[in-house]
C-alpha positions as a Markdown table, in Angstrom:
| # | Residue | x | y | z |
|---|---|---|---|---|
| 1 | Unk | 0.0 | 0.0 | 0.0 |
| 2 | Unk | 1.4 | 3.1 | -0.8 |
| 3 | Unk | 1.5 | 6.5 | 1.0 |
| 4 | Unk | -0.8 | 8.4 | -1.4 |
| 5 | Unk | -3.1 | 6.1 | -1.1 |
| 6 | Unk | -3.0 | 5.3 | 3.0 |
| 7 | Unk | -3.6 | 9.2 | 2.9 |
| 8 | Unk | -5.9 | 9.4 | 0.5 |
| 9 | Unk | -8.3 | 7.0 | 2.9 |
| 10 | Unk | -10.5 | 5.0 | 0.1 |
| 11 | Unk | -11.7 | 8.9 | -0.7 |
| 12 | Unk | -11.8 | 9.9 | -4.8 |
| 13 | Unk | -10.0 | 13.5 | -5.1 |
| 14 | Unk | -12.4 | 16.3 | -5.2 |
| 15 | Unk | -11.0 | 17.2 | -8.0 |
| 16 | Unk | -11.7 | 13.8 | -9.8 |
| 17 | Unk | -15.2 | 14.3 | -9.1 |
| 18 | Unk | -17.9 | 16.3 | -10.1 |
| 19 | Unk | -19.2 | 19.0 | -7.7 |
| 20 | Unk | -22.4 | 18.7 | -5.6 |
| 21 | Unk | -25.0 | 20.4 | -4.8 |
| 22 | Unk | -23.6 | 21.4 | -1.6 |
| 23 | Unk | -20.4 | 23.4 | -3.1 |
| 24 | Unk | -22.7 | 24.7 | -5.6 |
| 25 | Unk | -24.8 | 26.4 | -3.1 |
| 26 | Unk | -21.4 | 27.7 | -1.2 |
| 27 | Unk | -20.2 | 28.9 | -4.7 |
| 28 | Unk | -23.5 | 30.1 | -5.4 |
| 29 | Unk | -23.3 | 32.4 | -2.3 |
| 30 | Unk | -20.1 | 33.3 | -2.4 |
| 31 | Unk | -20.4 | 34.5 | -5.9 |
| 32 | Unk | -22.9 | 37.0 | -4.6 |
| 33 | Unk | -21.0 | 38.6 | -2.1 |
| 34 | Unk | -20.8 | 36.2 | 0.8 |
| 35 | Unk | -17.4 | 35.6 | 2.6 |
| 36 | Unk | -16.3 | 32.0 | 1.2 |
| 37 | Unk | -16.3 | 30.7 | 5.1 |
| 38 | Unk | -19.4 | 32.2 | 5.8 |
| 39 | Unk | -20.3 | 30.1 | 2.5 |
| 40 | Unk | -19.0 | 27.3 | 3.6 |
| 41 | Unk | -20.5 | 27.9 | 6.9 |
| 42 | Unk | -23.9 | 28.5 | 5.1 |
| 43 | Unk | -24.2 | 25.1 | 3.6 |
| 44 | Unk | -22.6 | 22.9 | 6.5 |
| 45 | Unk | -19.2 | 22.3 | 5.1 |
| 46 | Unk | -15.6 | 23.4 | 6.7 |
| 47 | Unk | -14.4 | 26.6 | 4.7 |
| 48 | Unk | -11.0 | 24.6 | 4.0 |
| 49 | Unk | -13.4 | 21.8 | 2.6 |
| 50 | Unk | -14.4 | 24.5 | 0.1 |
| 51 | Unk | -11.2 | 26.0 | -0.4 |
| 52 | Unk | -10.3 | 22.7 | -1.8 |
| 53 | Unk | -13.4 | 22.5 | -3.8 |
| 54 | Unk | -12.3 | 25.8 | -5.4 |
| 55 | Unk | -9.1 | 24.2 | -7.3 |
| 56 | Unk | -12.0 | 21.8 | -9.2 |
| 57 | Unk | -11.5 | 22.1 | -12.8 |
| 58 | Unk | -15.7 | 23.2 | -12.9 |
| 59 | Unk | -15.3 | 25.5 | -10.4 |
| 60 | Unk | -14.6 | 28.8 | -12.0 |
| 61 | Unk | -16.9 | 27.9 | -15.3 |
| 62 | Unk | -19.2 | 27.2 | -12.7 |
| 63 | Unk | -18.3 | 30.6 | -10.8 |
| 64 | Unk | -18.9 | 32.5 | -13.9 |
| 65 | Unk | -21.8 | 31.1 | -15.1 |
| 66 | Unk | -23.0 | 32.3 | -11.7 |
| 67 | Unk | -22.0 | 35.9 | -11.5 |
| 68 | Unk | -23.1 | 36.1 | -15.4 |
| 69 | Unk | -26.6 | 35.6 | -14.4 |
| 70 | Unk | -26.4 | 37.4 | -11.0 |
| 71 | Unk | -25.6 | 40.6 | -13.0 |
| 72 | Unk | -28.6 | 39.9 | -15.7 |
| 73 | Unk | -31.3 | 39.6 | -13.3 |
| 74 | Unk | -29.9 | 42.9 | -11.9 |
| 75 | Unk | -29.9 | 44.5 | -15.1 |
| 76 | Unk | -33.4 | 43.2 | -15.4 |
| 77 | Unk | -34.5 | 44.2 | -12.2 |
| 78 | Unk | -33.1 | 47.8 | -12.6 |
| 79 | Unk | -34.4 | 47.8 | -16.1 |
| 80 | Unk | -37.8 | 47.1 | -14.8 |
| 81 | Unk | -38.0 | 49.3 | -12.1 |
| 82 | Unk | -36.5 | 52.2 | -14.1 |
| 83 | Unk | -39.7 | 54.0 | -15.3 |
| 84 | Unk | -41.3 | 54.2 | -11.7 |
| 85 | Unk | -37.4 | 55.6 | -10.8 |
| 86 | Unk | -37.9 | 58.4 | -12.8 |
| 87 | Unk | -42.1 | 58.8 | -12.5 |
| 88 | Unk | -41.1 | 59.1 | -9.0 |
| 89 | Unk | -37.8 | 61.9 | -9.5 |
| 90 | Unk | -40.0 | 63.8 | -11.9 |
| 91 | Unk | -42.5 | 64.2 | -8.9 |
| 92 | Unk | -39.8 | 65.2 | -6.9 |
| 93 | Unk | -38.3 | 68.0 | -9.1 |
| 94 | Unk | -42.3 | 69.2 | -9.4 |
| 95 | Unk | -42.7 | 69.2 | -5.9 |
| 96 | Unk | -42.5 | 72.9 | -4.9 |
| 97 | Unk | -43.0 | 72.0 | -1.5 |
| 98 | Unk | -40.3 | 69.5 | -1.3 |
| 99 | Unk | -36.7 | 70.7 | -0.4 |
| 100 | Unk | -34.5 | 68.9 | -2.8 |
| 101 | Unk | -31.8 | 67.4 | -1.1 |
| 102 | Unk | -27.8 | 66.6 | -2.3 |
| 103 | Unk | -28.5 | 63.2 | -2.8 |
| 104 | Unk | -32.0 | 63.3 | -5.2 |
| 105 | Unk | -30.3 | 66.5 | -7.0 |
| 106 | Unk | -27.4 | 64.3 | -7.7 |
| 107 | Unk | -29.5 | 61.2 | -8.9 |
| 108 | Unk | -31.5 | 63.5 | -10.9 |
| 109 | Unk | -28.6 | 64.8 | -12.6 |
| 110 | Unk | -27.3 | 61.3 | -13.1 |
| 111 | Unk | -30.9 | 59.9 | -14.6 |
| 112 | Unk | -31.4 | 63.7 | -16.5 |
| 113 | Unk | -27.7 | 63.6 | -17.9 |
């Protein structure tokens, strides 16, 4: 019996496997904005069990494929909130009664150009 194997203890490689669920969900959260131990926390795993994980061949496809649709649902969310943004600044700038403050001037000035 060799050494690699004695320390390997009957276990395949992460590596040689494909990922689970479980490091999916850490990745998952990690990818939007979580701490990777508090991701690894999160789903019941040891955040050097994930570290580990993180060297997998499908972990940074994965990790991408991940961010890339966090950042389309946001651009979809702010795209479909962005008419009542501006209903709501265009009440604001009508407003005589309302004192306009730094911060709606400067987002007016931002959504106005």
């Amino acid at each position: 019996m060799s050494l690699a194997s004695v320390r390997q203890n009957g276990r395949t490689p992460c590596y040689k496997s494909k990922l689970t669920p479980k490091v999916m969900t850490a990745i998952s959260l990690a990818a939007t904005g979580m701490s990777w131990s508090d991701a690894a926390s999160k789903v019941n795993m040891t955040s050097e069990a994930l570290r580990k994980w993180r060297k997998h061949p499908d972990t940074q496809p994965f990790l991408e494929r991940v961010v890339t649709e966090n950042l389309l649902c946001a651009k979809h969310t702010a795209i479909s909130h962005s008419k009542r943004a501006v209903e709501v600044l265009v009440e604001i700038m009508e407003d005589k009664t309302a004192r306009p403050t730094i911060c709606s001037i400067k987002f007016c000035m931002c959504v106005i150009g």
